[in-house]
C-alpha positions in Angstrom: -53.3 -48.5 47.0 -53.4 -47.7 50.5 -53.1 -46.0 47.3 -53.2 -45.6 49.6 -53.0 -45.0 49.6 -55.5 -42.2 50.3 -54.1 -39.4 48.8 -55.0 -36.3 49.0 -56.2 -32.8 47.2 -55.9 -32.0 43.8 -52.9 -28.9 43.7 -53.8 -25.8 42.2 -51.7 -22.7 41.1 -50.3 -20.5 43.0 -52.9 -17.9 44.9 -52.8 -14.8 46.7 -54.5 -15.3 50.4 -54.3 -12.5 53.2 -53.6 -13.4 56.8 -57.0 -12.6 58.0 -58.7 -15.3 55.1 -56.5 -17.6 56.1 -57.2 -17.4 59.5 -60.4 -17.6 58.5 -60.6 -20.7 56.6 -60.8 -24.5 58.1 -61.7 -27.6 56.3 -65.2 -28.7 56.0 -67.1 -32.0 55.2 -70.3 -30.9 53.8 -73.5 -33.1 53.8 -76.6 -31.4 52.8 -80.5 -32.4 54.0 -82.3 -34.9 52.2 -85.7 -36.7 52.6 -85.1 -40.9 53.1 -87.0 -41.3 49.6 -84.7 -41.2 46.5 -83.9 -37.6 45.0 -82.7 -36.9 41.4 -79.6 -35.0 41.0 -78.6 -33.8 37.5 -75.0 -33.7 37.1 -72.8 -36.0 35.2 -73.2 -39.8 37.0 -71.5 -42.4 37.2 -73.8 -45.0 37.9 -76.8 -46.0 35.9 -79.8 -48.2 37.6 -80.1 -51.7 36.0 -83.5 -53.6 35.6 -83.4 -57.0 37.4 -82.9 -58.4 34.4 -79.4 -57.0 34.0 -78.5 -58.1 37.2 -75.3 -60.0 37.2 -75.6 -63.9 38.6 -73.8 -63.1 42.1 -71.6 -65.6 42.6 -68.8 -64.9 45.5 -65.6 -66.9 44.7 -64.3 -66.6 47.8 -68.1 -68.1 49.6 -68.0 -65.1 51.9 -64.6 -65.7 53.5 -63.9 -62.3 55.7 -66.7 -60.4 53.6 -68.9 -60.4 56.8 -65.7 -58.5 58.7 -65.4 -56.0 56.2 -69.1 -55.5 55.9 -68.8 -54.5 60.2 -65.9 -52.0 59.3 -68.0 -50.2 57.2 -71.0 -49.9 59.9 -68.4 -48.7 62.2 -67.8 -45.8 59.6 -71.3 -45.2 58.8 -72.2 -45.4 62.2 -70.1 -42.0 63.0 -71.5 -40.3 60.0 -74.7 -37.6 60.5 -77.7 -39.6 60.1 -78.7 -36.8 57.3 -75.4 -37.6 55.5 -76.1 -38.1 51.9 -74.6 -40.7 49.1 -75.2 -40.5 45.5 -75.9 -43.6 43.5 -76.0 -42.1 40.2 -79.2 -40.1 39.0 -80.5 -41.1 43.6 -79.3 -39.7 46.6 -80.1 -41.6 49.8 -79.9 -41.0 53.2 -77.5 -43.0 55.9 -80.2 -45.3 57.0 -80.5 -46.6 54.1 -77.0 -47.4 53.7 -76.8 -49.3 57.2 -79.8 -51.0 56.5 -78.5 -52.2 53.1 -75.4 -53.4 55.2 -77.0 -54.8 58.1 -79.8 -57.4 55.7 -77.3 -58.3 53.8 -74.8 -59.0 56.5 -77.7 -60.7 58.6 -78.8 -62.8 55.3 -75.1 -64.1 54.8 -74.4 -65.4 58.3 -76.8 -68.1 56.7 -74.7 -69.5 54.3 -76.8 -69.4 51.6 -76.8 -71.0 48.1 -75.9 -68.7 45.0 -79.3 -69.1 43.8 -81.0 -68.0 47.2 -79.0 -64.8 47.4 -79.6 -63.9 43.9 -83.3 -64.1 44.5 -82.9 -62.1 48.1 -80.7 -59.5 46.0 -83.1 -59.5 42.9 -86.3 -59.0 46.1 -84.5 -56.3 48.0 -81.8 -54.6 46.3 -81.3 -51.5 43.7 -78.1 -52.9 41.7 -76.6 -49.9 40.0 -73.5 -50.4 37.5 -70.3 -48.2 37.0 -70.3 -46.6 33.4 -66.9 -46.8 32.9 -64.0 -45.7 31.3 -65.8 -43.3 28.6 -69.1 -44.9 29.3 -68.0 -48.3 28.2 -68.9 -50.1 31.3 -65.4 -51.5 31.9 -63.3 -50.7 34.9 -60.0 -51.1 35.3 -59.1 -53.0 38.1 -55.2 -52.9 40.0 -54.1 -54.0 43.5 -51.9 -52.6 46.4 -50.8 -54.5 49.4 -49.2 -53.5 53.0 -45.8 -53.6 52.8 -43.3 -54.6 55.8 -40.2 -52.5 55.9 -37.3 -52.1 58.6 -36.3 -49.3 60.1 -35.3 -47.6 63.9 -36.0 -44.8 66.3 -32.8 -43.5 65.6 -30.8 -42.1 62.6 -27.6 -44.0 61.7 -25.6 -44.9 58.4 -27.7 -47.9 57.8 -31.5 -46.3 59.2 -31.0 -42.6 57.4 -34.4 -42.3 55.1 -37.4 -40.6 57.4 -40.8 -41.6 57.4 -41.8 -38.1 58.0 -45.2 -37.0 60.0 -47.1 -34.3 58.6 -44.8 -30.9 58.8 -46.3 -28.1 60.9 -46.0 -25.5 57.6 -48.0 -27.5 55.4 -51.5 -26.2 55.1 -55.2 -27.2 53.1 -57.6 -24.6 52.5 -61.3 -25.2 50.9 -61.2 -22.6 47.9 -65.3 -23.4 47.9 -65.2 -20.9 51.0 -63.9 -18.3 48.4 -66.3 -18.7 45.9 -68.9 -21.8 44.3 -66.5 -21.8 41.2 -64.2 -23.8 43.2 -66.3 -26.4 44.9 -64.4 -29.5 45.0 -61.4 -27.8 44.9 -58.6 -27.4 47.3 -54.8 -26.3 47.5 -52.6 -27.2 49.4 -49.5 -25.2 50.6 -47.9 -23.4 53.1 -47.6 -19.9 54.0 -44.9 -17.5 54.2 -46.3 -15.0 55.8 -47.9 -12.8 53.2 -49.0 -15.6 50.4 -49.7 -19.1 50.4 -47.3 -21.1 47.8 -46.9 -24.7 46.5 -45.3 -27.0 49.2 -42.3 -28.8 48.1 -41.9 -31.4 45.8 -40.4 -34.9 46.1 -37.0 -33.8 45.3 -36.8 -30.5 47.2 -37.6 -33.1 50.1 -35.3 -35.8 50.0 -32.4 -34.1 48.2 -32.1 -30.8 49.6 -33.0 -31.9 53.7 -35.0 -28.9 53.9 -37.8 -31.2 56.4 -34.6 -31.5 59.0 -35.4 -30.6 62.1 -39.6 -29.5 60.7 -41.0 -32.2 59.8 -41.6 -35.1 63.1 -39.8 -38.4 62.0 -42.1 -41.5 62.7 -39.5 -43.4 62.0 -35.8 -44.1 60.2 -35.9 -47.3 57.6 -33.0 -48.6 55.6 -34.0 -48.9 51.9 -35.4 -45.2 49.7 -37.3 -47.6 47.6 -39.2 -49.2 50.2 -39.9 -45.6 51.7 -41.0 -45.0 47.7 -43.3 -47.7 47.6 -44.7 -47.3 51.3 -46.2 -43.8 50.1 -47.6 -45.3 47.0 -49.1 -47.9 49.1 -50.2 -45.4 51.5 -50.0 -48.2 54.8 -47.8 -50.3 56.0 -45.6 -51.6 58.9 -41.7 -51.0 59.9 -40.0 -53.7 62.2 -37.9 -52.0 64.1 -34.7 -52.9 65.5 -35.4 -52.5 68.8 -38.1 -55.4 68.2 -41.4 -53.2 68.2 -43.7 -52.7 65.4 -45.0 -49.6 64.3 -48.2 -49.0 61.8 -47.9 -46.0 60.0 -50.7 -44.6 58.0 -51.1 -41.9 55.5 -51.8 -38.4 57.0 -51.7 -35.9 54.2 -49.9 -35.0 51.0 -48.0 -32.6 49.4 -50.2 -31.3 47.3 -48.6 -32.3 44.2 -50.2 -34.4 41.7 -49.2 -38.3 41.7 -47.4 -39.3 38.5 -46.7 -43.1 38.1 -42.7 -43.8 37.8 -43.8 -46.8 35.4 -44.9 -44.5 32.4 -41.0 -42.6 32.8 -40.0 -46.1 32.5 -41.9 -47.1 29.6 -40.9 -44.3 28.1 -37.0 -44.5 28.4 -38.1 -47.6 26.6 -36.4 -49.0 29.8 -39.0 -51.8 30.6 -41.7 -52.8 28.0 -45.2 -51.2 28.6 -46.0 -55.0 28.2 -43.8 -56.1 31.0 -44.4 -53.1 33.5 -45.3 -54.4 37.1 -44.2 -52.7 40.5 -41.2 -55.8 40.7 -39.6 -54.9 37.1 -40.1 -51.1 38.7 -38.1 -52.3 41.6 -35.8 -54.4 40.1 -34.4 -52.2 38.0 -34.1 -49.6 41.1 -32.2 -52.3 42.6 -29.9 -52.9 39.7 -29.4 -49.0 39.0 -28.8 -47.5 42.7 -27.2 -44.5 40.3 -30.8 -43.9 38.4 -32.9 -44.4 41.7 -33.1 -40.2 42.5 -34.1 -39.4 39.4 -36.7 -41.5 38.9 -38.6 -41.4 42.2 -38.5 -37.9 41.5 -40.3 -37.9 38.9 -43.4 -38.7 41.1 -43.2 -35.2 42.6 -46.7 -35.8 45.1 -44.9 -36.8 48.6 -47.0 -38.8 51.5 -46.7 -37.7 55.4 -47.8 -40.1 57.7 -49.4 -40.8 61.5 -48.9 -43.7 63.5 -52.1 -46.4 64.0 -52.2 -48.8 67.3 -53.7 -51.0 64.4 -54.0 -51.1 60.9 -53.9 -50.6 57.8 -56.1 -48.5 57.7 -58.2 -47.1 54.8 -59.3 -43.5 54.2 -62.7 -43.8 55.9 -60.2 -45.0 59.3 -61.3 -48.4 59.6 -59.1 -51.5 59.2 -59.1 -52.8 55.2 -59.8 -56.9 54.7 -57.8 -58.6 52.1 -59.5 -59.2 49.0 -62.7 -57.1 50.1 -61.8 -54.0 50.7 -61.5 -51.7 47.0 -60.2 -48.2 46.7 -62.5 -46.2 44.5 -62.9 -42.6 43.6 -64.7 -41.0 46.9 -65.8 -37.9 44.6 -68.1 -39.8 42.7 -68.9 -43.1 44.3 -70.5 -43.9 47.9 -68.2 -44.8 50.2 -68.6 -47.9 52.9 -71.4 -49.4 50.4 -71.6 -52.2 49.0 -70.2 -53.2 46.1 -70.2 -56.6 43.8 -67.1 -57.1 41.8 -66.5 -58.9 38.2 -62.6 -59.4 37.5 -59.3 -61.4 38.0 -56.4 -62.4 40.4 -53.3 -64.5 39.8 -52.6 -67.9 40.5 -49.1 -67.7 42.4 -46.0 -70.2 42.7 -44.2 -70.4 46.4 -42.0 -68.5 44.9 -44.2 -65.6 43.8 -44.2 -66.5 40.2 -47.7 -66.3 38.3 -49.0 -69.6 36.5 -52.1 -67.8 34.6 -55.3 -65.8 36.0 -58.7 -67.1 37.1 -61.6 -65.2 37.8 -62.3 -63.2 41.5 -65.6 -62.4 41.2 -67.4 -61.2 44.7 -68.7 -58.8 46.9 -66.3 -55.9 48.1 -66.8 -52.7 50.4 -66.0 -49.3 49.2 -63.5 -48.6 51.9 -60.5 -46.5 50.7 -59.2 -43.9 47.6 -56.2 -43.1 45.9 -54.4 -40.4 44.3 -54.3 -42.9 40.4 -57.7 -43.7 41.6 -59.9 -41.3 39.5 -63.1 -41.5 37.8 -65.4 -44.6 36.9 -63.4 -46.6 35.4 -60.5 -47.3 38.0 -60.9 -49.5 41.2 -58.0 -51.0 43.4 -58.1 -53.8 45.2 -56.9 -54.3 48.7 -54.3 -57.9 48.8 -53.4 -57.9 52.8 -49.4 -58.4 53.3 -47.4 -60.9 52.2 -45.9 -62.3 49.0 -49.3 -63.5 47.2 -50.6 -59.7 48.3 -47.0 -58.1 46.8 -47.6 -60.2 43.8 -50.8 -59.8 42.9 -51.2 -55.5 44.1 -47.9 -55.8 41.6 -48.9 -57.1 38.6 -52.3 -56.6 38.6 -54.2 -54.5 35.9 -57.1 -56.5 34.4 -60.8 -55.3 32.9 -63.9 -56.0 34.7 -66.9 -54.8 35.9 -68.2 -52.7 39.2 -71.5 -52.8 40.6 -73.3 -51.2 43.5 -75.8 -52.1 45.8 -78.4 -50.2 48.2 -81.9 -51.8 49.5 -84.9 -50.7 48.0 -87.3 -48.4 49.9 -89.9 -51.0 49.8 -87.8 -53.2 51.6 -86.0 -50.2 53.6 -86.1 -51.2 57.3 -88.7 -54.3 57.0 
């Protein structure tokens, strides 16, 4: 999901903050000092080292197609990053160099072509493989999709463009509670301040029902359809064709602060559509066939995206353009970001008309190049699908089992 799709701080409850701490505070990105050899850290992980005998075989069901562009994106990333930046892999933290040497072998190794059985063998040689735990430890992941979706829209307001795709409003705030004290590291709240306190920002409802944004908030642009708007947030990317023949990309900025709640459980249950059936079309078919209900239950989702224009995109949350089918949005709290990742799952096999004939399996190598506000933990990964009607279909109706594995060059082969 461009979740998408990158969404933003977890809320907290309402706090008390004088003008002069506020004034105070700004938002920082903290990466701490760290030899190049691996570390132990002791906290909870969520990845455990495997033996090369639990490696898994390594076979790419898409032979490499776009995996060496995606692999660049993610050197463009690293490449901005402090060299001393740090990324845990479970139980070992290593330093950047290791991470864009990981990158650049492996990229350099698959511009050969090479068998299944040679890259196993270069993998098993070079590579630590570590494997996601889980949901609860299980080892299973559960793996959905999002896509880029295309909507229309204008420059201008008018009876048939009136729903805003709103930039980020000049009163909405983020301040790092970890300034305020190590209880809170991790934590953030987002608001905006009145003057003497800082209180929750508004919710989905307050925003689109009550116009209290008019005239604040910057509108990107005006599109035709609530839903679409709906489903652009969840998303989190996407493009709007506009009438006067340009395209803008528009990319998520910031959030609300709220938490996300998915409008498919309110549907499951209102025992409206079966938890067996749910997929993002029955979700919008039914908005389409209930324009009454529509209100009520986008607003259920009270978490509300703000966006900024791209001269390209989409863009994930590390600001680097997502490839189709090998870009995956993970949980950036507990897994590396830009690394490398090998993926064990399934996609849909998909009629002209977007209908699905059964499932086959899409196992490959993937880059860990977004998050997303449903995306939490170790047993949740998304998977980036492009645009289109194969991407709407599968990001859609996708929410299978599989497996998750990382990978990061071994010291002894570190910068051979």
């Amino acid at each position: 999901m461009i979740a998408s799709k990158s969404i933003a701080s977890k809320s907290v409850s309402y706090i008390k903050i004088s003008i002069l701490l506020i004034s105070g505070c700004s938002i920082l990105f903290l990466y701490g000092c760290i030899g190049k050899s691996l570390k132990p850290v002791t906290e909870p992980v969520s990845l455990v080292k495997l033996s090369s005998s639990e490696y898994p075989a390594f076979i790419d069901d898409s032979d490499y197609d776009n995996l060496e562009e995606s692999i660049r994106q993610s050197l463009l990333y690293l490449n901005k990053r402090p060299k001393d930046a740090k990324f845990k892999f479970g139980q070992d933290l290593y330093e950047k160099p290791y991470m864009v040497d990981s990158l650049v072998k492996f990229l350099e190794f698959i511009e050969k072509k090479p068998s299944t059985e040679v890259l196993k063998k270069f993998i098993d040689e070079n590579y630590h493989v570590y494997k996601s735990t889980g949901s609860n430890g299980s080892g299973e992941v559960l793996f959905t999709g999002y896509y880029e979706p295309f909507l229309e829209g204008s420059l201008l307001k008018s009876e048939t463009y009136k729903y805003p795709v709103y930039g980020t409003p000049p009163d909405l705030i983020t301040i790092d509670l970890s300034l305020f004290s190590p209880k809170y590291t991790g934590e953030k709240i987002t608001g905006r301040y009145t003057g003497q306190t800082v209180v929750p920002y508004y919710d989905r409802k307050e925003i689109e029902t009550s116009g209290i944004l008019d005239g604040k908030a910057p509108v990107l642009a005006w599109v035709n359809d609530p839903v679409d708007l709906f489903f652009l947030q969840i998303q989190g990317s996407g493009k709007v064709f506009l009438d006067n023949g340009e395209t803008i990309n528009v990319h998520y900025h910031t959030q609300n602060g709220h938490p996300y709640k998915a409008i498919g459980t309110l549907l499951i249950q209102k025992e409206i559509i079966p938890q067996s059936e749910m997929s993002m079309q029955k979700i919008r078919a039914y908005l389409v066939a209930n324009p009454k209900d529509v209100q009520n239950v986008l607003s259920y989702n009270p978490s509300y995206i703000f966006f900024k224009t791209e001269e390209d995109g989409p863009l994930g949350c590390l600001d680097v353009k997502l490839t189709p089918g090998r870009s995956v949005a993970l949980d950036r709290r507990i897994f590396p970001l830009a690394g490398l990742l090998y993926i064990e799952t399934v996609q849909p096999m998909v009629t002209g008309n977007g209908e699905i004939t059964g499932w086959i399996k899409n196992n490959k190598f993937v880059l860990g190049q977004d998050t997303g506000g449903a995306i939490r933990g170790p047993g949740r990964a998304d998977i980036f699908w492009g645009n289109g009607k194969y991407a709407e279909t599968a990001a859609g109706n996708m929410k299978h089992q599989g497996r998750l594995y990382f990978l990061i060059i071994k010291p002894d082969s570190y910068n051979k």
